[in-house]
ZAMARGU-4260 file (C-alpha; in steps of 0.2 Angstrom, whole numbers, plus 5000, padded with zeros to 4 digits):
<rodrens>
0) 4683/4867/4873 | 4684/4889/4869 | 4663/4887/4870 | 4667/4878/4887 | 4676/4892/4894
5) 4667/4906/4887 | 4651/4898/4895 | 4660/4897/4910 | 4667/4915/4911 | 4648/4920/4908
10) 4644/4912/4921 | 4653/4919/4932 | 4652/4938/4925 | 4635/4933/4929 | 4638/4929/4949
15) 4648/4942/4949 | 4634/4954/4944 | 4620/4946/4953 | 4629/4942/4971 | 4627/4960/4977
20) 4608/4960/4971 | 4594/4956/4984 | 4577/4949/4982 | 4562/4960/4989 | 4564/4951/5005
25) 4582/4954/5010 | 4589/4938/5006 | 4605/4933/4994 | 4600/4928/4976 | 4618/4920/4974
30) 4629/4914/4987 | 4646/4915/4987 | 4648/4896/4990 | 4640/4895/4974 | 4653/4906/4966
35) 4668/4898/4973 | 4661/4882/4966 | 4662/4890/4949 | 4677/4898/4950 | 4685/4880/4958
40) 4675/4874/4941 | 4683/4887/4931 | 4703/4886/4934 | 4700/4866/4935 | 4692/4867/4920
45) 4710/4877/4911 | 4721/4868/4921 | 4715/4850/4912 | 4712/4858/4894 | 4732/4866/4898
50) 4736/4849/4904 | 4728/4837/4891 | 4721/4846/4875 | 4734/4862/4873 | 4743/4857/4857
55) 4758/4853/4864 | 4751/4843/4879 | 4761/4828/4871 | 4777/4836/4876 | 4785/4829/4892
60) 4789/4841/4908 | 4783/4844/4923 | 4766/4843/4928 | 4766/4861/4934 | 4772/4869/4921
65) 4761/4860/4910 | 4746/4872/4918 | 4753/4888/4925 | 4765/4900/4921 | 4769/4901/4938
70) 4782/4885/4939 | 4793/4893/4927 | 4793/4910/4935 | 4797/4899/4952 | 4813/4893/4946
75) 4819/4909/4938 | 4817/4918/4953 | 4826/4904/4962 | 4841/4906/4952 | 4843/4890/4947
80) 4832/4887/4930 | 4849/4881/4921 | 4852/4870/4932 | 4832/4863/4934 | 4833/4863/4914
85) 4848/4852/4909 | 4842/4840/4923 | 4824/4840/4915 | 4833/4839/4897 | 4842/4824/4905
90) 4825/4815/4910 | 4816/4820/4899 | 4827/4821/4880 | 4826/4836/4869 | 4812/4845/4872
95) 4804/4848/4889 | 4787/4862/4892 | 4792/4871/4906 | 4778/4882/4902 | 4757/4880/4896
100) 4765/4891/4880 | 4784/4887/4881 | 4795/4872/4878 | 4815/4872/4883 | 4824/4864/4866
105) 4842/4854/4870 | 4844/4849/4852 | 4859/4849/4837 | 4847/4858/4827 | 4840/4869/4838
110) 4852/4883/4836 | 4848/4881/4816 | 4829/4881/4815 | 4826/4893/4831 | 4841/4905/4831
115) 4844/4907/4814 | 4828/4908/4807 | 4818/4922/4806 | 4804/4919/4819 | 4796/4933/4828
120) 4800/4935/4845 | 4788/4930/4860 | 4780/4946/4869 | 4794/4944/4885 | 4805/4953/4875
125) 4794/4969/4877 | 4799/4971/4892 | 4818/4976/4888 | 4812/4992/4883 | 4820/5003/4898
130) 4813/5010/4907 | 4794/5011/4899 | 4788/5005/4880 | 4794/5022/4874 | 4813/5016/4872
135) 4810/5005/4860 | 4828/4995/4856 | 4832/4980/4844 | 4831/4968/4861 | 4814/4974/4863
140) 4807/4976/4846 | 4800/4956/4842 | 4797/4959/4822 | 4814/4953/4814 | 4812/4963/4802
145) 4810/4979/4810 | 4823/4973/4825 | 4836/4970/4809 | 4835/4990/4804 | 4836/4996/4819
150) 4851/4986/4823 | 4858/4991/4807 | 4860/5009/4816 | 4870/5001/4830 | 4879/4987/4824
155) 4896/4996/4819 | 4896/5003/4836 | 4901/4986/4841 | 4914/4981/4830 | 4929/4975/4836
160) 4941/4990/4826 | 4928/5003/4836 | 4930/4992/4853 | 4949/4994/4852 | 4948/5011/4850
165) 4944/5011/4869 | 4957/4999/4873 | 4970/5008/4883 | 4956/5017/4895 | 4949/4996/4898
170) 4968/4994/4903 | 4967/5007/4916 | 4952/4999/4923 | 4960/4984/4925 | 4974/4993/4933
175) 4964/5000/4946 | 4957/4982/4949 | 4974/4976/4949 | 4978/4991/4964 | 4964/4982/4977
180) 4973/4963/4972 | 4987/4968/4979 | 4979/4978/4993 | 4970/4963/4998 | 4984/4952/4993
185) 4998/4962/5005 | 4985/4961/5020 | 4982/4942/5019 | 4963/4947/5020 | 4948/4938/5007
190) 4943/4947/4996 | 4926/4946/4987 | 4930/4943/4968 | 4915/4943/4959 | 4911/4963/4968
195) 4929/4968/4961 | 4925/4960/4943 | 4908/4968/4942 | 4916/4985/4948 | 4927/4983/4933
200) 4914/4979/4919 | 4905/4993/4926 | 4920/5005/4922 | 4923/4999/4907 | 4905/4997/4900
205) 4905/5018/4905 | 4922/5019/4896 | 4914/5010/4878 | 4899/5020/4881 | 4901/5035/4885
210) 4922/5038/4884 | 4920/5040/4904 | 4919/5026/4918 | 4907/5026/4931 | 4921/5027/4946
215) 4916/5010/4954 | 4934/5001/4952 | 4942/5016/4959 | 4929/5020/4974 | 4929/4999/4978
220) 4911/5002/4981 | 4893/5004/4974 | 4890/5020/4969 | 4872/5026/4974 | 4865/5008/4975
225) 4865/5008/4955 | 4873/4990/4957 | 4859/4984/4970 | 4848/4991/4958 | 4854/4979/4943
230) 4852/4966/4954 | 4833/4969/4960 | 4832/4973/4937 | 4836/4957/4934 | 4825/4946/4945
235) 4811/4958/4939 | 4815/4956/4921 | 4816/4938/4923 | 4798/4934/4925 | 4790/4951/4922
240) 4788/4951/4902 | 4780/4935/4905 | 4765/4946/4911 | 4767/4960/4901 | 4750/4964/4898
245) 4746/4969/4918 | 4761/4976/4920 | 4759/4988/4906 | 4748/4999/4919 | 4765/4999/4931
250) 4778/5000/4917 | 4773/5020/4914 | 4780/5036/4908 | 4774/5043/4925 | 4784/5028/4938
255) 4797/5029/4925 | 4799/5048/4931 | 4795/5044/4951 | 4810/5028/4949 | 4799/5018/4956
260) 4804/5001/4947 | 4822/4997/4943 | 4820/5002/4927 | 4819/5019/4931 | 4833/5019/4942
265) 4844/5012/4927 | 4838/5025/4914 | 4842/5039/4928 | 4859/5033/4927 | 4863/5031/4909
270) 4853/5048/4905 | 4866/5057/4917 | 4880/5049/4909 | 4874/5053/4892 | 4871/5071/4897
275) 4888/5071/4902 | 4895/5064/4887 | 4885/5078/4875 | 4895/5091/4887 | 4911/5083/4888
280) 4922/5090/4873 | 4935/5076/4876 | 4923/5061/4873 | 4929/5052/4857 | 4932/5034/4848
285) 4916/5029/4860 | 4898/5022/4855 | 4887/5034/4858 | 4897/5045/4848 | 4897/5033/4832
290) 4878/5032/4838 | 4876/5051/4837 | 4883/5053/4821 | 4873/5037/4814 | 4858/5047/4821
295) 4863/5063/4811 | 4862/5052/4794 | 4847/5044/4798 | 4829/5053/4803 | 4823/5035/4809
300) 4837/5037/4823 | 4833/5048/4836 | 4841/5051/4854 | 4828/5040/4863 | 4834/5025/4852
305) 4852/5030/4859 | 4846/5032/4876 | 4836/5014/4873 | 4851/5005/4868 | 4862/5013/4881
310) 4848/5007/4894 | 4852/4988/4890 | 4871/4989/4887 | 4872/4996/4904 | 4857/4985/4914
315) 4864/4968/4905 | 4881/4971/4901 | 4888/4967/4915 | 4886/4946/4913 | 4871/4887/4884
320) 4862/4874/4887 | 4876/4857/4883 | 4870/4842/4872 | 4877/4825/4874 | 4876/4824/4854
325) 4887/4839/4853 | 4900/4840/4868 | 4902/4822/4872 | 4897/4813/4889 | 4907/4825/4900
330) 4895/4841/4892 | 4892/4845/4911 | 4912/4847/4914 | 4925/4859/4912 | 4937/4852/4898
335) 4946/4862/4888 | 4953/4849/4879 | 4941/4843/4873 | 4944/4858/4859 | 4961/4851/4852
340) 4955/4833/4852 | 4937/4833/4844 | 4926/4843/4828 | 4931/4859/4834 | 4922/4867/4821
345) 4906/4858/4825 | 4907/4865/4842 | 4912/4881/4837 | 4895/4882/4826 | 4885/4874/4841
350) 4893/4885/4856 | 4878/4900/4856 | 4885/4908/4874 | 4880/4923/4863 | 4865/4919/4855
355) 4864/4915/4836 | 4858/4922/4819 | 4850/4938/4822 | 4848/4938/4841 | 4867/4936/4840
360) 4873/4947/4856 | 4880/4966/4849 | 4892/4965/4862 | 4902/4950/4860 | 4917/4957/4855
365) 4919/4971/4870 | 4913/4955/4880 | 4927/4944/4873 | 4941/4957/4878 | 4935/4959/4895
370) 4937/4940/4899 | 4954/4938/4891 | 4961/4953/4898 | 4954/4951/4916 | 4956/4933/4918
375) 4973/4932/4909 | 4979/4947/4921 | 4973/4939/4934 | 4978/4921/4933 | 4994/4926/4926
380) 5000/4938/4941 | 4992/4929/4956 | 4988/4912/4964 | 4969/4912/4968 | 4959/4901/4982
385) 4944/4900/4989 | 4943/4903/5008 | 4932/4888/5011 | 4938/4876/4998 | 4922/4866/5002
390) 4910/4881/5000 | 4905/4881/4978 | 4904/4900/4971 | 4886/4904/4971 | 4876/4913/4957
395) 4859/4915/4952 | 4852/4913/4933 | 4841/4928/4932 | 4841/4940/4917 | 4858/4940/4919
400) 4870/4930/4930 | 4871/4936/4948 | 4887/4931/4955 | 4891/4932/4975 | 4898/4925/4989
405) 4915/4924/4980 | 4929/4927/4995 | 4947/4922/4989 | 4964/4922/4996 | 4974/4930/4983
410) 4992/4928/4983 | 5005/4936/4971 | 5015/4925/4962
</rodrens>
């Protein structure tokens, strides 16, 4: 089938050449009708090897994904490829292509054979190096190998004994966010949730970071359209290391510099706040700070990886597929309970919100706190409801989780 398609693609490197040529009389030596019959030829001709001979052609999915790319990066931009996925999983059983190259796995083993073993990681990760392949970080370097040094430099950064360390300046976040509840809650006006919580993540990503928020909470507003921007990063993200190749010639040292990508927007911000944090005397207890001292023991770590790995704390930090076999027949519902009555350590082993083995997220801890603290506080000190009961809280599933259109009544208790 190769000899097909490199006789094919000769051919038309052939028409290609030749339908600009004219014989000694003026007249066309190749038509382009002839060319678009070998090009029709051509991409028929991929589509039915991608279809029927690729070697995981026996895998059930849909149709288009089975011979472009293109259906997957679709649904991603949609926002709703978790959604599409467990109802293909549910058609389908364990294993579904959504790709000519890719297969979605809903499995009780999965976590086991993928997650925790060491396979290299496909190419899309390349693109989590922000904002151009000079920041390389351990989310965008695919060897395991080489990902597991490099995470070795940051790793302690993200222990839970250093997140503590940055406890009480979280708690003051929170307090801000607590200051706009009640605002809103006084003036019997809805208020949009999920902006408020995403102001506070911010904060308190800029406070683990870099000992200093960003001042989103307290402004209770996007600051210089660096939110905006996340949200544009994540939709590109999605779908561009999927053609990482091409986009190699957009993804630059040069647009990094010109911000003309998202990416170069979100290394502008973190490079200022680390530039503040090398001049601020008082900055302490913080991660780059454990990073810049890991860097002083080690001549493998240098400020760009630190500057890397700031890059996708900030861009991502502020954000499972469920099997039947493992979380029962109500695995699409919210039950608690279902905790104290059953294998609780089977679902503790099979619950990968983040991740497994050695793509286990760095962050979970810091992650952790945030949720507790936040929803605790919240639910604790205040009856919320949705202004239009009717209306479900929207999100997309991008790179990360895009929340809007979360108005509330908010009520003290």
């Amino acid at each position: 089938m190769f000899s097909t398609f490199d006789t094919l693609f000769n051919y038309l490197a052939l028409y290609l050449t030749m339908v600009n040529i004219k014989s000694a009389s003026g007249e066309m030596l190749v038509s382009w009708t002839g060319f678009a019959i070998l090009l029709a030829l051509f991409v028929v001709s991929i589509a039915v090897y991608r279809r029927y001979f690729f070697n995981l052609s026996d895998i059930p999915g849909p149709f288009w994904a089975s011979v472009t790319r293109l259906w997957h990066v679709w649904i991603i931009l949609e926002g709703k490829q978790n959604v599409r996925l467990k109802a293909l999983h549910r058609e389908h059983g364990p294993f579904v292509r959504i790709a000519p190259n890719e297969v979605s796995v809903c499995h009780p083993d999965g976590p086991t054979l993928l997650l925790r073993a060491n396979l290299h990681k496909g190419d899309w990760y390349r693109v989590t190096a922000v904002p151009d392949y000079r920041f390389q970080n351990p989310m965008s370097t695919t060897n395991p190998m080489e990902k597991k040094t490099l995470s070795k430099h940051f790793t302690p950064g993200y222990a839970l004994s250093q997140i503590l360390k940055r406890e009480s300046d979280i708690n003051k976040n929170i307090e801000s966010l607590l200051v706009w509840v009640e605002k809103y809650a006084e003036g019997r006006v809805p208020m949009d949730l999920d902006r408020f919580i995403t102001y506070t993540t911010f904060d308190n990503i800029g406070c683990a970071l870099f000992s200093e928020p960003f001042g989103f909470i307290k402004a209770g507003r996007d600051l210089d359209g660096t939110l905006r921007n996340n949200v544009a990063l994540s939709r590109f993200a999605a779908v561009a290391g999927f053609f990482i190749g091409p986009l190699r010639i957009l993804i630059n040292p040069l647009n990094s510099w010109l911000l003309l990508l998202p990416m170069g927007h979100l290394y502008k911000t973190t490079s200022i706040a680390i530039k503040k944090h090398l001049s601020n005397p008082k900055a302490r207890n913080d991660m780059v700070t454990h990073w810049l001292s890991a860097q002083q023991k080690s001549s493998k770590l240098t400020l760009r990886h630190i500057e890397a790995q700031a890059n996708v704390n900030v861009g991502a930090g502020a954000e499972p597929v469920s099997s039947k076999d493992i979380w029962g027949d109500n695995a699409d519902e919210w039950d608690p309970e279902r905790w104290l009555m059953g294998d609780a350590g089977k679902l503790d082993k099979n619950w990968i919100v983040f991740s497994a083995g050695y793509m286990t997220c760095p962050g979970r801890h810091f992650a952790w706190m945030q949720i507790c603290k936040v929803a605790a506080t919240l639910l604790r000190n205040y009856d919320i409801s949705q202004v239009d009961p009717d209306n479900k809280w929207r999100y997309e599933a991008n790179f990360t989780a895009l929340t809007y259109s979360w108005p509330v009544w908010v009520e003290k208790r």
